[in-house]
N, C-alpha and C positions, 0 to 999 in steps of 0.2 A: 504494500500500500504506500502510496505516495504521504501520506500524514498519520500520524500515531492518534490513538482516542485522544489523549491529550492536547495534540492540537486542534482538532474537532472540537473540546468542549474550549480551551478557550478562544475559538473564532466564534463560538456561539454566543459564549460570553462578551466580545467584542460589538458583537452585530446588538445581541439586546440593548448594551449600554447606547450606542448610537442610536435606535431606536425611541430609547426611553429619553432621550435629551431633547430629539426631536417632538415627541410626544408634550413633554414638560414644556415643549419653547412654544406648542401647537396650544396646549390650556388655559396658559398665563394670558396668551394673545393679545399682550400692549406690546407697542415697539421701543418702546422707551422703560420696559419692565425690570426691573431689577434682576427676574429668574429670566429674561430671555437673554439679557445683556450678558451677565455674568456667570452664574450657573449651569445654565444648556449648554454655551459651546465647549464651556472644559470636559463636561458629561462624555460629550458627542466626542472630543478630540482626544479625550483616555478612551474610548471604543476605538476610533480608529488606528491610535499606537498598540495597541491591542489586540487590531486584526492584522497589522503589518507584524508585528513580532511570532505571532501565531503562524504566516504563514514562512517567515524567516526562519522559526528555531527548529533544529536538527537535530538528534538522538545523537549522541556520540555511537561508533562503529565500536563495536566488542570482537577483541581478536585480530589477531594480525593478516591479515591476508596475505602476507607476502610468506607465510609458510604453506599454503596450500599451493602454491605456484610449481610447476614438474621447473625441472633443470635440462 
């Protein structure tokens, strides 16, 4: 598989927060709000450092490969 459960659950984790930022910036619905100002976009911009890490981080390799190799 191209991604471990773990990154699966935190890109899910990512996508919700993003979701919910937008959500929170959609209820307040003044433009000049305090939660849409301030609040939502950090929500919203730790989701998406969150889906960029998720798709970046990699399982370290167990085992040497360079012993299976013939000669």
């Amino acid at each position: 598989m191209l991604f471990t459960s773990l990154n699966y659950k935190t890109l899910g984790m990512g996508v919700l927060l993003v979701l919910t930022g937008f959500t929170i910036m959609r209820i307040e619905n003044e433009v000049y709000g305090f939660i849409s100002l301030y609040i939502a976009p950090l929500i919203i911009l730790a989701g998406y450092i969150i889906v960029i890490f998720a798709i970046l981080k990699k399982e370290p390799e167990t085992g040497n490969p360079g012993l299976n190799s013939s000669k």
